[in-house]
C-alpha positions, 0 to 999 in steps of 0.5 A: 407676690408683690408686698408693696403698692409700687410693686403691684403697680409695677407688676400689672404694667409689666403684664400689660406691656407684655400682651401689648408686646405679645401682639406686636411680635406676632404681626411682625412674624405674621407679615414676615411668613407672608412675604416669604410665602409670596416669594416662594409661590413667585407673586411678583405682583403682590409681592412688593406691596407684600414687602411695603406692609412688612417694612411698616410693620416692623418700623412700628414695632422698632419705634416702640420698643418691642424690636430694636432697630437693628434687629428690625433693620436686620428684618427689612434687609433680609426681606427686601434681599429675597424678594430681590431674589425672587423678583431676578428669577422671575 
């Protein structure tokens, strides 16, 4: 347990940051399942719009910090790839 009054202080930011984080992550998984279960099901048509909110999503996360942005960049990448694929076989 925190002793001192910088350390408690500390502490309640970091849980903060941590649900704050928590929340993003979990869109950010979200949105991604969306667009591979739209890709899968062969949506062409909501499948780019799919991705657009994706792309957003995950710069939003980068921007703050959650992902880095390569990670986030790595996301895009794959996402926009599949759907490529997806959009080709259809």
């Amino acid at each position: 347990m925190a002793n001192h009054a910088s350390a408690i202080k500390r502490n309640l930011q970091s849980q903060k940051r941590r649900l704050r984080n928590r929340v993003i992550k979990t869109r950010v998984k979200s949105v991604v399942k969306q667009v591979r279960a739209a890709g899968q099901a062969g949506e062409a048509a909501s499948l780019t719009e799919d991705l657009r909110i994706a792309q957003s999503v995950i710069d939003k996360a980068a921007k703050k910090g959650v992902l880095h942005k390569r990670t986030a960049a790595r996301k895009i990448s794959r996402l926009a790839r599949r759907v490529g694929q997806a959009a080709s076989a259809s």
